[in-house]
Backbone as a chain_set.jsonl record, in Angstrom:
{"seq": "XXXXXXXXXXXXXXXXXXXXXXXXXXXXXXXXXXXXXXXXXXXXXXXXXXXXXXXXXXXXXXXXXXXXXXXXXXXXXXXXXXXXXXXXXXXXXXXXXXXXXXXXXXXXXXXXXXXXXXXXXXXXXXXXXXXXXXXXXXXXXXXXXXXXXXXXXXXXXXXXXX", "coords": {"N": [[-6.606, -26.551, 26.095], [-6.499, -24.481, 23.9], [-6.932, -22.135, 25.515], [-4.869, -21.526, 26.599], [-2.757, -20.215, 25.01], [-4.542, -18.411, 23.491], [-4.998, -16.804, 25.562], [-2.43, -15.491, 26.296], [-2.04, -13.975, 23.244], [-3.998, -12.322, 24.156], [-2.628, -10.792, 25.426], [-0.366, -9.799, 25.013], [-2.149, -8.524, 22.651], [-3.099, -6.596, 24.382], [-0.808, -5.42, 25.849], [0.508, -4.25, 23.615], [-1.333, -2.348, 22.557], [-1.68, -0.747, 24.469], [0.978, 0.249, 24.812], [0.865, 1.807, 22.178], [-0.751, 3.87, 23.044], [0.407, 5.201, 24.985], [2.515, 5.788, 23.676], [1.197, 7.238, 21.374], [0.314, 9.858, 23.549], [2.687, 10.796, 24.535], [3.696, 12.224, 22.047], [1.443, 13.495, 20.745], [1.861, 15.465, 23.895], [4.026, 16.373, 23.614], [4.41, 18.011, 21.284], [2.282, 20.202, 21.935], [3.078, 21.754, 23.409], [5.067, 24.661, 24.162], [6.544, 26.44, 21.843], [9.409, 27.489, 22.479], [10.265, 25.388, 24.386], [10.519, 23.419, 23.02], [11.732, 19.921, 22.644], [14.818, 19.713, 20.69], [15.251, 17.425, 19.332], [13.195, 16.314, 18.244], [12.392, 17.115, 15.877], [12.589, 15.368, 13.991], [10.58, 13.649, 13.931], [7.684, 12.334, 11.921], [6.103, 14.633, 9.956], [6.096, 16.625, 11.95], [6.662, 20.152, 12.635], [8.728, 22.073, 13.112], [11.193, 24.272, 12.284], [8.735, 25.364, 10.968], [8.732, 28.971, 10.487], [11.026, 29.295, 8.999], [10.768, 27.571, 6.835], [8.712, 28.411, 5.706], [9.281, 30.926, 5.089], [11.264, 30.385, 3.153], [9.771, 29.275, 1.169], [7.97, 31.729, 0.471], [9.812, 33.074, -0.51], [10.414, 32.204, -3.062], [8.356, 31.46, -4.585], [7.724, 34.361, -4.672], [9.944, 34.941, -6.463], [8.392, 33.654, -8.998], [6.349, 34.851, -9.55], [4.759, 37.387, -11.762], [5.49, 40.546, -12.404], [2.718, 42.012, -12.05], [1.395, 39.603, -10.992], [2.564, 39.574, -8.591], [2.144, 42.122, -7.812], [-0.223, 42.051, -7.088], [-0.122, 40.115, -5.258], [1.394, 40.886, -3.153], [0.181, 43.167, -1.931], [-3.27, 42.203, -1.413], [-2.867, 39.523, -1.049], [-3.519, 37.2, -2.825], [-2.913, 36.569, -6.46], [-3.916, 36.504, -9.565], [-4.199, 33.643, -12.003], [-3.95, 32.734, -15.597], [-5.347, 30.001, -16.993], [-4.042, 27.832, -19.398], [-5.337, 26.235, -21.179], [-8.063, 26.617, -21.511], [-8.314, 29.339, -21.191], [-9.388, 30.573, -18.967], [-9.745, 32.681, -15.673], [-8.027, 32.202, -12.976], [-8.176, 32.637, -9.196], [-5.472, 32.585, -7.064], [-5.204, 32.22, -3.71], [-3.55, 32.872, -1.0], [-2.322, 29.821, 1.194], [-2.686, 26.826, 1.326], [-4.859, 24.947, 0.987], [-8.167, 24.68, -0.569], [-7.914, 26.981, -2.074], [-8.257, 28.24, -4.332], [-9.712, 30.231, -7.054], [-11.912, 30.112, -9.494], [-12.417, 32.594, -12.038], [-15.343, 34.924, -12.934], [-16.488, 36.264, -15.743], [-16.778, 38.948, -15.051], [-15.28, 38.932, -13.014], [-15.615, 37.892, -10.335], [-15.336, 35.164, -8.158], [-16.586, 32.126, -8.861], [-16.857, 29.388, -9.094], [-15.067, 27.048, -6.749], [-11.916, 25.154, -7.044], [-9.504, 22.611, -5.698], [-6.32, 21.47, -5.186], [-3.262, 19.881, -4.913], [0.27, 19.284, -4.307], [1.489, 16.44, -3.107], [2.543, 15.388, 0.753], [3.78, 17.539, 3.31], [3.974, 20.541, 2.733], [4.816, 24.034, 2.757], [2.911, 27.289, 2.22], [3.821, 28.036, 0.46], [4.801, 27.098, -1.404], [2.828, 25.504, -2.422], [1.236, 27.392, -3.125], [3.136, 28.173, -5.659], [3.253, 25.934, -6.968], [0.219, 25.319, -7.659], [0.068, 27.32, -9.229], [2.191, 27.074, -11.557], [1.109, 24.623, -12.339], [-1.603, 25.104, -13.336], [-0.998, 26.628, -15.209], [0.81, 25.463, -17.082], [-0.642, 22.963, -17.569], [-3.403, 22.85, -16.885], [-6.337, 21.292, -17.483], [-5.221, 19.067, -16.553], [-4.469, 19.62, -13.877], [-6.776, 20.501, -13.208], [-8.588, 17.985, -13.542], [-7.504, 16.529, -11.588], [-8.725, 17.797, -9.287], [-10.548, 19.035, -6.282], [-13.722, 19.983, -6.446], [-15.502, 22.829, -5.345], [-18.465, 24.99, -3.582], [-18.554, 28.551, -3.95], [-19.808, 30.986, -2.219], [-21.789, 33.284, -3.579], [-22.626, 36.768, -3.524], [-24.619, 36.556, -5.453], [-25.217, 34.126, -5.509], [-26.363, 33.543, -3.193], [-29.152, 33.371, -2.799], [-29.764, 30.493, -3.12], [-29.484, 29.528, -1.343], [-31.338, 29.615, 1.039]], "CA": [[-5.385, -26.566, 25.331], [-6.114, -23.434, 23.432], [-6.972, -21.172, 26.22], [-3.047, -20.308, 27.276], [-1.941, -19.353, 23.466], [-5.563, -17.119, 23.577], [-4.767, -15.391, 26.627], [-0.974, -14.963, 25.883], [-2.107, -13.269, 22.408], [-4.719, -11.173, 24.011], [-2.06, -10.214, 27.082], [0.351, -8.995, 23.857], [-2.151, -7.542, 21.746], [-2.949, -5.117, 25.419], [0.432, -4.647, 26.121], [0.814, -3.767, 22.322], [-2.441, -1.544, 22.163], [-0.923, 0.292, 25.845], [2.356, 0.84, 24.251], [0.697, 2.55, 21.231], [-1.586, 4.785, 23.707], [1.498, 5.942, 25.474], [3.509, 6.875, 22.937], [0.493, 8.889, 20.879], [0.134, 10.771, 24.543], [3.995, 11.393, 24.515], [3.922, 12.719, 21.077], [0.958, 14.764, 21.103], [2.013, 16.142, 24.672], [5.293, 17.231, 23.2], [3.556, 18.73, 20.283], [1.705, 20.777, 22.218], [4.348, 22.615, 24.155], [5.238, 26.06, 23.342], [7.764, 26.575, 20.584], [10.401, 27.661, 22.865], [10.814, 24.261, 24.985], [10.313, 21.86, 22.294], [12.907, 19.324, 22.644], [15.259, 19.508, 19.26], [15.56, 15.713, 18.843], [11.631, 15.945, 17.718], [12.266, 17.311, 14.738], [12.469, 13.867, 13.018], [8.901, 13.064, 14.086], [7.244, 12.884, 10.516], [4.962, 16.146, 10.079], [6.634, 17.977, 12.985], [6.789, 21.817, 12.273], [10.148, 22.376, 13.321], [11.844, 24.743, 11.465], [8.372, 26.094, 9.997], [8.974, 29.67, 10.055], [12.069, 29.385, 8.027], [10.871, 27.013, 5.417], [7.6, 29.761, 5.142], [9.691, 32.47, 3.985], [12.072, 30.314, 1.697], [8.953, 29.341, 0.209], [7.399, 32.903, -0.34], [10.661, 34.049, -1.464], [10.7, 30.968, -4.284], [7.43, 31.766, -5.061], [7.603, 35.83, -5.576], [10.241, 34.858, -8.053], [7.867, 33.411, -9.818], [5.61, 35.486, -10.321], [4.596, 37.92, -13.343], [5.483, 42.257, -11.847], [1.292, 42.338, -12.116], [0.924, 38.562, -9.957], [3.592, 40.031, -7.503], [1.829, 43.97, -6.521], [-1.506, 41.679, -6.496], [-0.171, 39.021, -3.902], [1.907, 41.955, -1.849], [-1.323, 43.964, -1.733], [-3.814, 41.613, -1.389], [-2.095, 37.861, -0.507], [-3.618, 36.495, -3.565], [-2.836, 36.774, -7.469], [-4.378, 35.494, -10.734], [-3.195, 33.415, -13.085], [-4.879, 32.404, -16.806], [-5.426, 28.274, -17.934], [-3.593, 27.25, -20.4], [-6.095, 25.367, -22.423], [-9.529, 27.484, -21.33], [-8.084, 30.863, -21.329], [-10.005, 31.143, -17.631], [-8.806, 32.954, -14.672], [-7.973, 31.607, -11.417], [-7.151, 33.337, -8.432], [-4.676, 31.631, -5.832], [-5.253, 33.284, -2.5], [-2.769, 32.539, 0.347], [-3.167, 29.003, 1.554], [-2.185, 25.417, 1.509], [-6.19, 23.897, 0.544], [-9.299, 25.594, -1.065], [-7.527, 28.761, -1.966], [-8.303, 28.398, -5.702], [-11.344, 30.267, -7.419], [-12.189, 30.117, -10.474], [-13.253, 33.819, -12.081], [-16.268, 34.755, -14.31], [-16.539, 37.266, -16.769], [-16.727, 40.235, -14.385], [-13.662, 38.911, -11.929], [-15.958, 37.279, -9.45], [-15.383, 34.027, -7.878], [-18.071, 31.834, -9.555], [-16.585, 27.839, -8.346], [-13.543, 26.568, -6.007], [-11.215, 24.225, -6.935], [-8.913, 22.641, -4.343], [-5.495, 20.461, -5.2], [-2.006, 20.677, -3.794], [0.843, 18.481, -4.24], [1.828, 15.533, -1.834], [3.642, 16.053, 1.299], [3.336, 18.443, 4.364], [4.611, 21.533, 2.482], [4.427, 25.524, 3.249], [2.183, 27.532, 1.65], [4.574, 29.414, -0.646], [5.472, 25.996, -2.126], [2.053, 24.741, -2.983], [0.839, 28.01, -4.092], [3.717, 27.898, -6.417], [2.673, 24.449, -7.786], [-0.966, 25.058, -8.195], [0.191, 28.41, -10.447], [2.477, 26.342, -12.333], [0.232, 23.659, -12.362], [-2.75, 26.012, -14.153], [-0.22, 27.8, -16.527], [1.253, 24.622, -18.104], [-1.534, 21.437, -17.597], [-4.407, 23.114, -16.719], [-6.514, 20.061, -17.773], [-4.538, 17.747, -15.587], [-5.054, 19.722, -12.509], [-8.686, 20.415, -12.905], [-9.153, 16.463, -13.525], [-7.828, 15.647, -10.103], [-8.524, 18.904, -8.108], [-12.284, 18.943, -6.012], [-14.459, 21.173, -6.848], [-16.293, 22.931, -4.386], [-19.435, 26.136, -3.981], [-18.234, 29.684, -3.884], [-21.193, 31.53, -1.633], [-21.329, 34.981, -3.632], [-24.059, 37.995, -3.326], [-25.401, 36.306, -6.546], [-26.37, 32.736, -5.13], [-26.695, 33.494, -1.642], [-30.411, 33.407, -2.43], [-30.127, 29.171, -2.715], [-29.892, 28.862, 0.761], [-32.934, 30.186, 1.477]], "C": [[-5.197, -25.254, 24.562], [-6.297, -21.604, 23.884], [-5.153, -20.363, 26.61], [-2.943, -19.474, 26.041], [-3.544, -18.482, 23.417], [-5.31, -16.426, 24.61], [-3.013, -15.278, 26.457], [-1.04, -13.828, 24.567], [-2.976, -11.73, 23.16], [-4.031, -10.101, 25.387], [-0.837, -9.164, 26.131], [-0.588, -7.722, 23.207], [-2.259, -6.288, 22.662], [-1.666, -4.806, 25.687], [1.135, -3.929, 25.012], [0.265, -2.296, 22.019], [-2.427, -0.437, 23.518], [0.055, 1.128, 25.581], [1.924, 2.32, 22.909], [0.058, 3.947, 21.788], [-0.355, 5.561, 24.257], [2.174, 6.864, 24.932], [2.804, 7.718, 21.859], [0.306, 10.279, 22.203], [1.248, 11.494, 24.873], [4.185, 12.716, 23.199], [2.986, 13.88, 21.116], [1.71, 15.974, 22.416], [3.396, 17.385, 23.81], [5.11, 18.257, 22.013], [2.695, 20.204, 20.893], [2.649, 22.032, 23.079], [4.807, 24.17, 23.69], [6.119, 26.215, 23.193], [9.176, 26.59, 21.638], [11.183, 26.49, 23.902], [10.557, 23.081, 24.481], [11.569, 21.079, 22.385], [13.626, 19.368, 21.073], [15.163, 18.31, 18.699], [13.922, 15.234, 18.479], [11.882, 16.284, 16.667], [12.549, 16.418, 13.724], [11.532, 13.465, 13.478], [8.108, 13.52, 12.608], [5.759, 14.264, 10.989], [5.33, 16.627, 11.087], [6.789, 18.829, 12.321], [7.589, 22.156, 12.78], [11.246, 22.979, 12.224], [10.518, 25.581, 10.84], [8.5, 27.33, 9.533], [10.136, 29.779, 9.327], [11.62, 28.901, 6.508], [9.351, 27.945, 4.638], [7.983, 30.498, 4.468], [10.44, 31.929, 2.853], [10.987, 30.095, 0.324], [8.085, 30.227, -0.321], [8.507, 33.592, -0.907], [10.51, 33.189, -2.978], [9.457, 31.337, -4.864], [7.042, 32.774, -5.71], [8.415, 35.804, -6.621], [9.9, 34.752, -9.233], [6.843, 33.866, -10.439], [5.692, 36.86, -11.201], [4.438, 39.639, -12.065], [4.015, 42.298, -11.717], [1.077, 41.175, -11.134], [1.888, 39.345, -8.535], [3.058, 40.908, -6.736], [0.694, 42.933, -6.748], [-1.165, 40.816, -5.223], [0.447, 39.757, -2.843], [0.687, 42.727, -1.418], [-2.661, 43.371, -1.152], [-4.231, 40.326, -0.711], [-3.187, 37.19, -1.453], [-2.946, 37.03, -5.24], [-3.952, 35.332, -8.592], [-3.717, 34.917, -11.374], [-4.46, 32.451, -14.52], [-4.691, 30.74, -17.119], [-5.065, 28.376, -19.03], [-4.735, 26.577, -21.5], [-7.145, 26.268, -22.022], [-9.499, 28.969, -21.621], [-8.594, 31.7, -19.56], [-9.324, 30.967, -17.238], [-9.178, 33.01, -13.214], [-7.362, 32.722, -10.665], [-7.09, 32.628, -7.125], [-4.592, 32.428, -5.09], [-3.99, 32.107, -1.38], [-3.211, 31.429, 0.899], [-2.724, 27.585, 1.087], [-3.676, 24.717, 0.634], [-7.401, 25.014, 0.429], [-8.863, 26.705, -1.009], [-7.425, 28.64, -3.44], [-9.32, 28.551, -5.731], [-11.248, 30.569, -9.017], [-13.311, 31.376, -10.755], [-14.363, 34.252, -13.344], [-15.592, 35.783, -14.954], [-16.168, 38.762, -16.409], [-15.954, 40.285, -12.718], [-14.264, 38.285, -10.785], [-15.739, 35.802, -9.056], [-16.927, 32.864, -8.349], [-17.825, 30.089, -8.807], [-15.03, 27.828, -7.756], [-13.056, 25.954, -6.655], [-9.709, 23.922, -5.659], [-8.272, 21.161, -5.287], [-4.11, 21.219, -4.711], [-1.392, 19.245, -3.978], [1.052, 17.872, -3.049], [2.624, 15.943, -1.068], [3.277, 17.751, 2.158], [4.54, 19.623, 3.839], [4.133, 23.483, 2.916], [3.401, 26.133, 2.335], [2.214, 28.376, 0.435], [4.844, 28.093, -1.763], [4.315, 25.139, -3.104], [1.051, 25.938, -3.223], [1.579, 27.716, -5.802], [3.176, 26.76, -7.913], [1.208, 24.587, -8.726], [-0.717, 26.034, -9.675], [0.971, 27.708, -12.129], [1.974, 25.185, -13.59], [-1.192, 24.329, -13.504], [-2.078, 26.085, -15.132], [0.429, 26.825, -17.537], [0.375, 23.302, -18.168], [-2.813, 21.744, -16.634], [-5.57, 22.45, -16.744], [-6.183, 19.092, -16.459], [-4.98, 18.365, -14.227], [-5.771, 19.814, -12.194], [-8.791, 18.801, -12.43], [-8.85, 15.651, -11.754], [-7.971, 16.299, -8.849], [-10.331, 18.407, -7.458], [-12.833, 20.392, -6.315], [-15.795, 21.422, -5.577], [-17.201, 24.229, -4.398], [-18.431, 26.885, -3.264], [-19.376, 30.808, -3.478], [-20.503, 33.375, -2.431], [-23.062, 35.528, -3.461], [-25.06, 37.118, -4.038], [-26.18, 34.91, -6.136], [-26.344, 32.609, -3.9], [-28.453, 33.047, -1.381], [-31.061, 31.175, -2.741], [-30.196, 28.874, -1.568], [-30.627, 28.87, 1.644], [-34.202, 29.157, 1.557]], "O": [[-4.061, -24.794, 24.451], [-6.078, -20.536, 23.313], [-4.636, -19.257, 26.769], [-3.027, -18.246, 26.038], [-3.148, -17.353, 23.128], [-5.444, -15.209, 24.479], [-2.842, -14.145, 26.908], [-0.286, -12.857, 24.644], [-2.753, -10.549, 22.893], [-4.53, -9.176, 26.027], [-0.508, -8.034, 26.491], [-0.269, -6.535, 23.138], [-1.834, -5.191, 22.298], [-1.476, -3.591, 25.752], [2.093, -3.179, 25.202], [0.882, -1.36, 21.512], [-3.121, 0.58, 23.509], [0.159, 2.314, 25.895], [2.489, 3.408, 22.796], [0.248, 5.002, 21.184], [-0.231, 6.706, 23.82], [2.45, 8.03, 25.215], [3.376, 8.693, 21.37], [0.189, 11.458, 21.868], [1.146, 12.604, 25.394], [4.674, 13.83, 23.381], [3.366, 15.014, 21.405], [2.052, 17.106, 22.076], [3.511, 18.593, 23.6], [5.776, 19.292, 21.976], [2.58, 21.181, 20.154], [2.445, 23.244, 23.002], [4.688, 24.463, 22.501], [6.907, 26.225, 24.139], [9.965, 25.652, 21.521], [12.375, 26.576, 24.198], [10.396, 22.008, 25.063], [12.58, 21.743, 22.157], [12.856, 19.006, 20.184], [14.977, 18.224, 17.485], [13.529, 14.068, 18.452], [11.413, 15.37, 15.987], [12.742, 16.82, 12.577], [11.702, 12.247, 13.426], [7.948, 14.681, 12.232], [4.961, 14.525, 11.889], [4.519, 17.531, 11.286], [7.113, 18.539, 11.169], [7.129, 23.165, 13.313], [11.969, 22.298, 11.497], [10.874, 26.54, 10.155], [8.459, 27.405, 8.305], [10.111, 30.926, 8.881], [11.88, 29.432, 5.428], [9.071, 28.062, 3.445], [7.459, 30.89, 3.426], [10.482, 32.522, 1.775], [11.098, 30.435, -0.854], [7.425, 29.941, -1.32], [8.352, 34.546, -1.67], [10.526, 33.876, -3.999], [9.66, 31.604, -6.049], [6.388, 32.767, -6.753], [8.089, 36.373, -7.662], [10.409, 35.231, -10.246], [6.413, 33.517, -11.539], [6.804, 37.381, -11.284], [3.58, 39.794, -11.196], [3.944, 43.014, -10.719], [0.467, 41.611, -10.158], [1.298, 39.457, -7.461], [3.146, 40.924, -5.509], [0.527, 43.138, -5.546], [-1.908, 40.845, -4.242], [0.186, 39.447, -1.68], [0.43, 42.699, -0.214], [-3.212, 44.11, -0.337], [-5.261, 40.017, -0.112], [-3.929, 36.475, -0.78], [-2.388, 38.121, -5.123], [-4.381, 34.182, -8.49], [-2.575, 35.331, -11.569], [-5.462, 31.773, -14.291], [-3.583, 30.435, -17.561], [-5.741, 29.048, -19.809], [-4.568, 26.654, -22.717], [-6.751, 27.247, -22.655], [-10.385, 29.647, -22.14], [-8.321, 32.816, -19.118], [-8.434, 30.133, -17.405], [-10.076, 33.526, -12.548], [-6.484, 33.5, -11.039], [-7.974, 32.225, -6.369], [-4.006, 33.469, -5.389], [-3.864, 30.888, -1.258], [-4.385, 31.49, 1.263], [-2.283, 27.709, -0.056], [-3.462, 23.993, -0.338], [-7.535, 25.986, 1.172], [-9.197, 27.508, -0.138], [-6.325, 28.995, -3.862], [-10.151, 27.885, -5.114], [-10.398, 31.31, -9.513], [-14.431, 31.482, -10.255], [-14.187, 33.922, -14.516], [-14.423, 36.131, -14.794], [-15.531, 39.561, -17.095], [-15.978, 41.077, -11.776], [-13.387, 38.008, -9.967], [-16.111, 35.097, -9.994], [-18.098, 33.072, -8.03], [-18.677, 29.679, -8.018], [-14.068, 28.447, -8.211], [-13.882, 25.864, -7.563], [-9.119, 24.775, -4.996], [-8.911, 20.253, -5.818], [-3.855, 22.366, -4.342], [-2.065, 18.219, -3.889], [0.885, 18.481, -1.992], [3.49, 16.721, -1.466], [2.714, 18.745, 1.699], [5.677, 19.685, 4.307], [3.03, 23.825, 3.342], [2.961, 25.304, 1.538], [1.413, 29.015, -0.247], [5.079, 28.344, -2.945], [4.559, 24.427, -4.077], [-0.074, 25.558, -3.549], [0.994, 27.275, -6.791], [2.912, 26.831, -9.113], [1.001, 24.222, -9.884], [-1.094, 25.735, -10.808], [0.555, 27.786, -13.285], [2.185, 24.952, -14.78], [-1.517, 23.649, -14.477], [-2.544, 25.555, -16.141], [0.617, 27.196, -18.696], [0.817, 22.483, -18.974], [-3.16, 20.962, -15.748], [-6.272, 22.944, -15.862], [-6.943, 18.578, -15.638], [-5.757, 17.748, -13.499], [-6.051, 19.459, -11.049], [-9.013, 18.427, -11.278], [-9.451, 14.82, -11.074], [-7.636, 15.884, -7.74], [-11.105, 17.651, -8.045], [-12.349, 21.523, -6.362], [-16.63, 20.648, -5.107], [-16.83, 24.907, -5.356], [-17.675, 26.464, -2.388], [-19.834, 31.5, -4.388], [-19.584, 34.152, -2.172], [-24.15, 34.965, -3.34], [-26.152, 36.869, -3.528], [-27.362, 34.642, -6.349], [-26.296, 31.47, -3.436], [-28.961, 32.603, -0.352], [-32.189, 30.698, -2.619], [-30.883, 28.073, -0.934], [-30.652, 28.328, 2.749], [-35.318, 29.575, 1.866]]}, "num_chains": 1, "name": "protein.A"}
């Protein structure tokens, strides 16, 4: 009696768990394609990169606005700038970069620890530099508390690895 309704569920959940295989093999495939024959009607697939070089530059133009004539010739020169904590007085420098592109600097400008946060949301890298700088310069505090903290391999403690 309860063999049909068990093989009817388990004839769904494969034709369910087929359907899902298909259409990740559609999606990737199309993903993979080179820029110039992507179909347009993908660009409503969440996290598609459609459009990214555009929304790259609006977000390094939005970004050089924001920074200080001294953060500006360091990130044109360089592709990072510093910027000082609000509550510590210590200085970070945001290198080019979406994740782990924050270091925290000692005394004598060296990278001494990482930190790594970044607002929600598949954004460019002009947009969530922006944020983190922001983010330092007015609640410095707040973004430490939910950033990770990660090692910074310099000359000086290269010799733990040993």
């Amino acid at each position: 009696m309860l063999r049909q309704p068990l093989r009817n569920a388990k004839e769904h959940l494969r034709l369910f768990l087929s359907e899902c295989g298909r259409r990740a093999r559609v999606l990737r495939d199309s993903l993979w394609r080179p820029p110039n024959r992507i179909d347009p009607s993908l660009r409503f697939v969440p996290g598609f990169c459609y459009g990214y070089w555009e929304r790259e530059t609006r977000g390094l133009e939005l970004l050089k606005e924001w920074l200080s004539p001294e953060q500006f010739a360091q990130y044109d020169t360089k592709r990072y700038f510093e910027v000082t904590g609000c509550h510590s007085g210590k200085r970070y420098r945001i290198s080019h970069g979406t994740s782990m592109n924050i270091h925290e600097l000692d005394g004598a400008g060296c990278p001494c620890v990482g930190w790594c946060f970044a607002p929600k949301g598949y954004l460019v890298a002009g947009d969530v530099m922006l944020a983190q700088k922001i983010a330092l310069e007015t609640d410095e505090r707040g973004a430490l508390n939910v950033a990770n903290k990660f090692f910074v391999p310099t000359s000086r403690n290269m010799h733990l690895h040993y």
